[in-house]
DODREN-966354 format. One record per residue (C-alpha): chain; x, z, y; residue number from 1. Coordinates in nm, 3 decimals. Layout:
! residues N
REC   chaine        c1        c3        c2   num
REC        A         X         Z         Y   NUM
...
This chain:
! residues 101
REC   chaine        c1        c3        c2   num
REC        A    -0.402     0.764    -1.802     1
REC        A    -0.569     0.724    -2.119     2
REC        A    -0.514     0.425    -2.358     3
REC        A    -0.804     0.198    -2.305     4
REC        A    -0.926     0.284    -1.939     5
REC        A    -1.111     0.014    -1.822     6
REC        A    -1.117     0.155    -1.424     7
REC        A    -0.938     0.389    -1.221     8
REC        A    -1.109     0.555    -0.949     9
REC        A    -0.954     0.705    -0.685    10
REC        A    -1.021     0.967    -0.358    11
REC        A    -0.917     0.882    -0.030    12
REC        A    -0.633     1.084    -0.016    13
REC        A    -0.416     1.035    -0.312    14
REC        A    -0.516     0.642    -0.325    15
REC        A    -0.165     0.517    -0.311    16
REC        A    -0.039     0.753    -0.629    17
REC        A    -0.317     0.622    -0.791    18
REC        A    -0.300     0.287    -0.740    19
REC        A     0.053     0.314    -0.863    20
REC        A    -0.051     0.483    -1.176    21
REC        A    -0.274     0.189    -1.252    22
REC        A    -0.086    -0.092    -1.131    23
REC        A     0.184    -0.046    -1.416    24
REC        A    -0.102    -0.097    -1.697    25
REC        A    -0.281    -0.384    -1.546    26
REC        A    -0.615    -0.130    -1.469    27
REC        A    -0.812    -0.218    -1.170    28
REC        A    -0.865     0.073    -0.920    29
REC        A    -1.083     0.138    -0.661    30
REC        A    -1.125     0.421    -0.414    31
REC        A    -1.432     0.618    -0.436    32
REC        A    -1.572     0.847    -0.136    33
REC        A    -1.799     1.117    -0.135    34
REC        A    -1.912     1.130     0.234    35
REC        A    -1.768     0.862     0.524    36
REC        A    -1.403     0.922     0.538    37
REC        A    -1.302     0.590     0.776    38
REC        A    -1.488     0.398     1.003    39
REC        A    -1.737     0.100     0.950    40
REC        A    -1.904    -0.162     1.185    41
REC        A    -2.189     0.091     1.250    42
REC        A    -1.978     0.409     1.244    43
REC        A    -1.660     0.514     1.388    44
REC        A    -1.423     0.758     1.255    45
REC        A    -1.510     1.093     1.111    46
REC        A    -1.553     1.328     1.325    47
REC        A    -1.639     1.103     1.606    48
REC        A    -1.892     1.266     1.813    49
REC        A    -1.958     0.961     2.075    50
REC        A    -2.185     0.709     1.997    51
REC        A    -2.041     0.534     2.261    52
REC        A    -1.765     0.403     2.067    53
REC        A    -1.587     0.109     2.067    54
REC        A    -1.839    -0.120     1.913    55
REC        A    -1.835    -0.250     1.543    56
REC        A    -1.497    -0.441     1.622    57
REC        A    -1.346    -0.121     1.734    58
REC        A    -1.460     0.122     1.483    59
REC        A    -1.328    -0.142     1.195    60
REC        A    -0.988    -0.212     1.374    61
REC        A    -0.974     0.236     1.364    62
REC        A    -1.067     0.194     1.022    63
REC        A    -0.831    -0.013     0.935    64
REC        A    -0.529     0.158     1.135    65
REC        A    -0.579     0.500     0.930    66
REC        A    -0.539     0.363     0.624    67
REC        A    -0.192     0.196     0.730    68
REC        A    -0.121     0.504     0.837    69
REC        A    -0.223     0.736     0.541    70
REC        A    -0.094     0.469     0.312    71
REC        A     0.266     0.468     0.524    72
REC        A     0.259     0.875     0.414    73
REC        A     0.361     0.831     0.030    74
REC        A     0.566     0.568     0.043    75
REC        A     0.836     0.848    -0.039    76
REC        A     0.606     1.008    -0.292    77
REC        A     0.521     0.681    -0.507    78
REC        A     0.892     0.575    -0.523    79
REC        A     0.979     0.793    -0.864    80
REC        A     0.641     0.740    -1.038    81
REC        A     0.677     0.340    -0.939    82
REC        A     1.022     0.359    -1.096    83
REC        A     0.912     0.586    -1.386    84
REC        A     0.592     0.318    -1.475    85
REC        A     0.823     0.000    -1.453    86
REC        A     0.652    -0.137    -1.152    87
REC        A     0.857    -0.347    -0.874    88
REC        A     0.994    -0.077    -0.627    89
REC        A     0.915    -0.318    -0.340    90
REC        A     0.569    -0.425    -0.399    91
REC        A     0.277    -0.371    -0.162    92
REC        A    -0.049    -0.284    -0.286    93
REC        A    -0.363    -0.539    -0.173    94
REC        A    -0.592    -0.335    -0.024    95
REC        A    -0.939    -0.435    -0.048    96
REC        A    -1.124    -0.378     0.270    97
REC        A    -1.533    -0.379     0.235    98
REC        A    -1.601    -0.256     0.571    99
REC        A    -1.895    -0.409     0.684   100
REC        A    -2.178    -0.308     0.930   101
């Protein structure tokens, strides 16, 4: 990262590396996504084909279960980058959730 960044931005997929990346320097991040990749009150998940679902409780609580899990698949991957940047080895990021219908 750059001297100066204001923002980190983020995919989906690598969110935890690059919230790791940024937490050492202080610079917010926030994931971006370029099509529905999790599920909101009026969706559920990708590639869902019932509309039937579980209801706007349901497709949040799915939501909010595959990003546990996809965060829970680098916690091996962020431990030499977390080390290598200074920052606590047993911190947990705050994930902001705006899920909303």
């Amino acid at each position: 990262m750059a001297g100066g960044t204001d923002l980190l931005l983020t995919a989906f997929g690598p969110a935890p590396l690059s919230r790791t990346a940024g937490e050492a320097p202080g610079v917010p991040v926030t994931d971006t996504h370029r099509a529905p990749s999790f599920a909101t009150g009026r969706f559920p998940l990708p590639p869902a084909q019932n509309t039937n679902g579980p209801g706007p409780e349901g497709n949040l609580a799915a939501g909010r279960d595959a990003l546990r899990r996809a965060e829970g698949g680098f916690a091996g991957a962020v431990t030499r980058p977390r080390a290598r940047l200074g920052s606590p080895a047993g911190r947990r990021w705050h994930v902001v959730q705006r899920m909303r219908a």
